[in-house]
N, C-alpha and C positions, 0 to 999 in steps of 0.2 A: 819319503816325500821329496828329499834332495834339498838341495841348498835354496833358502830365500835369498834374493837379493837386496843386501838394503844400504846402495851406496851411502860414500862420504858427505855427498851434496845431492839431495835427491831434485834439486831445482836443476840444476843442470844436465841431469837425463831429460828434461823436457824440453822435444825436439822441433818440436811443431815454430814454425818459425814465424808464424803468424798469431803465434798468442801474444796479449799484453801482459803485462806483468801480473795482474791481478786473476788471468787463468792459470799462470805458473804455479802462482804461492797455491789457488784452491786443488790444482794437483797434489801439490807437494801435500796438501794437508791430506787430501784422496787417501792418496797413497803412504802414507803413513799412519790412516785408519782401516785401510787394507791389511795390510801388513801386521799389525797389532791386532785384528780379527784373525787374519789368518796362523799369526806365533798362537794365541789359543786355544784355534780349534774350531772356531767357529767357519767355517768353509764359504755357506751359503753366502754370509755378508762378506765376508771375504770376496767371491767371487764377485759382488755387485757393487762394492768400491773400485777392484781393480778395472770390472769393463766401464766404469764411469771415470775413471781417470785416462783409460786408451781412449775411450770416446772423444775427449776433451783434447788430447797430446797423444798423436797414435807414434807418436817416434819415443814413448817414455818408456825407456830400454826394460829399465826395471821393474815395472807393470808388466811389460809384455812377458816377458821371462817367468816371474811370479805365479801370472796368470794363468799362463803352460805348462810350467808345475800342479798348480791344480788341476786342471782339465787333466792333466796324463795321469793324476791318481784315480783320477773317477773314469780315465782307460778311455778316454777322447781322445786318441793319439793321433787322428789327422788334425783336430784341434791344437792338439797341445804343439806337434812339428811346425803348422803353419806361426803360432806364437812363439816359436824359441827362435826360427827363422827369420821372423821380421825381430827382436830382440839382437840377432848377432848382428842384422844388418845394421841397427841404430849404433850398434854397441860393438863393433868387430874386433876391440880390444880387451875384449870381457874371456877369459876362458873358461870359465864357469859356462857362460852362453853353449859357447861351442862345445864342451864336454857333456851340456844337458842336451843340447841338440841331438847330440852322438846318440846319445842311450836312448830317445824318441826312435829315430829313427831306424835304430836296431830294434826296438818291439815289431816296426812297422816292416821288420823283413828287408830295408831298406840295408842292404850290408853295406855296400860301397861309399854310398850316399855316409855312413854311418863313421864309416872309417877316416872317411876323408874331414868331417866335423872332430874326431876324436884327433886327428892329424894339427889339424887349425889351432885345438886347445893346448897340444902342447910344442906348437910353436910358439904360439902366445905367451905361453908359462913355461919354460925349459923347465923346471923343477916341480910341477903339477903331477902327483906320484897318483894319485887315485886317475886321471888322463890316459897315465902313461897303464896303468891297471886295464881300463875298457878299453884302448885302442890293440893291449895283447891279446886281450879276450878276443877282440873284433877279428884282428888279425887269426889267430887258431882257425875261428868259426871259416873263415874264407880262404881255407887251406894254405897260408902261408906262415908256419911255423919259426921260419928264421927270420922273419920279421917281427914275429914277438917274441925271440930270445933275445933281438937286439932291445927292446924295450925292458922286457924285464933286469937286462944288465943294466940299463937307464938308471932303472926302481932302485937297482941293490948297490949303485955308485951313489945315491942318494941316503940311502937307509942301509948299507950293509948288513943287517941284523934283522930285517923282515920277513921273517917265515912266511908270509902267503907270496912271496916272490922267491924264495929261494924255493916252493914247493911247485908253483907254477913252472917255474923253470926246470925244473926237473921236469914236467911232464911235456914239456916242451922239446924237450934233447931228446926223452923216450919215443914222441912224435917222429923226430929227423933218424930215428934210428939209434942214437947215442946213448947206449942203456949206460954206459962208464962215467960219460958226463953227467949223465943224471941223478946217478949212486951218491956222487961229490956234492951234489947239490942238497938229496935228499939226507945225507949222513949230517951236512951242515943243519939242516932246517933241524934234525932229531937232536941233537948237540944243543941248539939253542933251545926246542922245546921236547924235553922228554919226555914227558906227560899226553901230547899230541899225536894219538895214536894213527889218525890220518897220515901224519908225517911215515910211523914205521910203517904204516900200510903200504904207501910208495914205496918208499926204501926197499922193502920185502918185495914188492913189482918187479922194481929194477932187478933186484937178484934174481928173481924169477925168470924176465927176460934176458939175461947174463948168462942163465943155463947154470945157476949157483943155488940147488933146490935147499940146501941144508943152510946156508945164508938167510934165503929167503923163508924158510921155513921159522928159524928164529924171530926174524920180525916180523914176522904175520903174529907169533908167540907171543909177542912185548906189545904188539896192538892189541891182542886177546885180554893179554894182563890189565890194560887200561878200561875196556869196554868190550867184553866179555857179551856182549850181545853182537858184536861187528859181523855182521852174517856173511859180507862180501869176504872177508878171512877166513872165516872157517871155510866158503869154498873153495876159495883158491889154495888152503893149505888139505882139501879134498881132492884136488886136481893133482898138488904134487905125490902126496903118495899114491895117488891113483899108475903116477908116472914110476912109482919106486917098485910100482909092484904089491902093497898094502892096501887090499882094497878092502878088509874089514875096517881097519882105521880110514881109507880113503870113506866109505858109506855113513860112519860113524861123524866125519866130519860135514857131509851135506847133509845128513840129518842137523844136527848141531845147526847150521846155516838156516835150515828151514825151522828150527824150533825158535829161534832168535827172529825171525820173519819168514811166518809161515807164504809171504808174499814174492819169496826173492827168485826168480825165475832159473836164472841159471842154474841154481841150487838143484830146482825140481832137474833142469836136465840134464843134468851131470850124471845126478843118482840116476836116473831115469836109463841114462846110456851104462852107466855101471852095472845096471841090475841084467839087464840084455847079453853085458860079455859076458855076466855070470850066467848064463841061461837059466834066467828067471821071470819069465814073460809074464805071468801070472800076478809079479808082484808089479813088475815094471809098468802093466796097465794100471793097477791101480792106484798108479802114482801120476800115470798120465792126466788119468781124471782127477784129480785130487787136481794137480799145476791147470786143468783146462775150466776147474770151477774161477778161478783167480784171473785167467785171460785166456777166453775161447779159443784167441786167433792168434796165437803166440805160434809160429812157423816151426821153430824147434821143438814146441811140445809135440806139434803136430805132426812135423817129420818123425818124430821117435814116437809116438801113439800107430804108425802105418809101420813103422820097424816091429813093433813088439805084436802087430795082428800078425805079419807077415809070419815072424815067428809062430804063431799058434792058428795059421792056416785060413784064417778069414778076410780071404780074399778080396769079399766085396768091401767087406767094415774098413780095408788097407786101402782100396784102391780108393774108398770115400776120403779118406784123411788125408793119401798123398794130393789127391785132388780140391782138397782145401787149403793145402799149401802153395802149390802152382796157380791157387787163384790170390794167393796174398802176394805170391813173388813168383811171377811168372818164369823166369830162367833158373829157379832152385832146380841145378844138375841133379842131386841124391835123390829129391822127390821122385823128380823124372823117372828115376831107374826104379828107386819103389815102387811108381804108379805100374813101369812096366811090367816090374815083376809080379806083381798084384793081378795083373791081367794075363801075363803066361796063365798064373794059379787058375784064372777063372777061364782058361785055356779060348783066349782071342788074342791068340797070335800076331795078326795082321793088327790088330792096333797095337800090341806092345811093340812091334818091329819098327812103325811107322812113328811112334812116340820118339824113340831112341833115333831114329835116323834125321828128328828134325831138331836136337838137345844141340845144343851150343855149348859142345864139349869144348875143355883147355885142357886135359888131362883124362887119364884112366883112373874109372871110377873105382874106390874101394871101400863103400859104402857094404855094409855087412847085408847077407842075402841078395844083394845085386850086383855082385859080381859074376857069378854064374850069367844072370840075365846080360848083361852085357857080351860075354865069351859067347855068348849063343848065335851072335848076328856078326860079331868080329874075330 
């Protein structure tokens, strides 16, 4: 629900400058029968004290704000923006205002708009650590990374000892490229909370992108120990020995992944690509179908359902599937070349040639079974 507001002197929020005294005090009572419906639960009265107190005193900061709070729980969010907006106008010394604003505006897609209220809150409040929390979030979402590492160092000169900032920050450096800086961050967060398996899951990331698989291999291990169902763990300790060369153990662990959630995508396509370098197309379909009951239009299923026909020669069923892919992500390069190949198979040349020569290549493809097709026109 987020913060009610319920100033020190609720009469002096009332800004209306044309009330007399005797429309002040019946706000103040409004709104303080508001407010007491809405700590409750009761919403409905709630809501029909606060509009009869904005009616009366439309500058009464903390009706307005209140007010906007609810409407944004019942997901009225151009109601609730237009109320928190007229709330910071009354009230622009309020940073609750402008950090409620902020979160409004970010459901409303409104990033900049978002950023720049979450910016206001905590100029308002230099030490407002939940501010300085959504304006790094904001910041991520609008691709500027070293603007929310400078916040989260804000958080942790405030709170030194906050693990969801010392873990944010971590994935923050991971972001800028800084897998080193990020290790430091996330070893601190696992040291403060060693039970936080999230934490070792980072941690193990970082290793991971470090190129330290036996590292990272460990704390994927210590996350396992904590919550033995962490599906995203077991794939990605799936992927490293896939990288070692143990792909009994690698398949064992994206099973393991899909047994913990039978729902977890990568999982399927991991095994799914595993099963193929093992040339096992047979099994590898019917895993494809198995990941395409769960999301029809999943790209990667579907790239690797036209890999595993191509393998077993069904040309048209490949050339269906790449072509459900280049209809979700029209410049998918791998498709491309599967579709092509799929259409050598069905021998129409002159559309696979004409496919490949209009692909918005950046590189030579090494996409398995299309490389041949490639080598054929270049």
């Amino acid at each position: 629900m987020g913060i009610l507001w319920a100033p020190r002197s609720t009469a002096s929020e009332c800004r209306d400058r044309h009330a007399d005294p005797g429309d002040k005090h019946m706000a103040v009572d409004s709104f303080n029968s508001a407010l007491a419906q809405h700590q409750s639960g009761d919403l409905t009265e709630a809501e029909r004290l606060y509009r009869q107190v904005v009616a009366g005193a439309p500058d009464h900061a903390a009706a307005l704000h209140n007010l906007g709070m609810l409407v944004q729980s019942r997901g009225q969010l151009q109601e609730a923006g237009d109320l928190l907006a007229r709330a910071v106008a009354s009230n622009p010394d309020d940073a609750t205002c402008h950090n409620n604003l902020g979160s409004v505006l970010r459901e409303l897609g409104r990033l900049s708009e978002a950023v720049a209220a979450y910016r206001a809150a905590v100029q308002t409040d230099p030490d407002y650590v939940n501010a300085y929390f959504n304006l790094a979030s904001a910041l991520m979402d609008a691709g500027e990374p070293q603007a929310a590492v400078d916040c989260y160092g804000r958080i942790l000169s405030l709170a030194p000892d906050d693990r969801e900032a010392l873990g944010e920050l971590g994935i923050a450096m991971m972001t800028l490229g800084k897998p080193s800086e990020a290790i430091a961050n996330f070893r601190r967060a696992v040291t403060l909370g060693p039970n936080d398996q999230v934490a070792h899951y980072n941690l193990a990331t970082a290793y991971k992108e470090e190129h330290r698989p036996d590292a990272a291999l460990a704390s994927y291990g210590r996350a396992l120990a904590i919550d033995p169902g962490y599906a995203a763990a077991h794939n990605n300790i799936g992927m490293l020995l896939k990288a070692k060369g143990d792909f009994e153990q690698s398949a064992h662990a994206f099973r393991a992944a899909l047994s913990a959630n039978p729902g977890h995508i990568p999982a399927h396509v991991n095994l799914i690509s595993l099963l193929l370098e093992q040339k096992d197309p047979e099994t590898a379909e019917a895993q494809c179908r198995s990941a395409l009951e769960i999301d029809a239009d999943d790209p990667g299923v579907l790239s690797n359902l036209g890999a595993t026909l191509l393998e077993l020669r069904r040309w048209q069923e490949a050339a269906d599937s790449y072509g459900q892919v280049l209809r979700l992500v029209a410049n998918d390069v791998p498709a491309r070349l599967g579709l092509a190949a799929a259409l050598m198979g069905l021998h129409q040349h002159g559309k696979a040639e004409q496919l490949l020569r209009r692909a918005p290549w950046t590189s030579t493809p090494s996409t398995p079974g299309c490389v041949a097709c490639w080598a054929m026109f270049w």
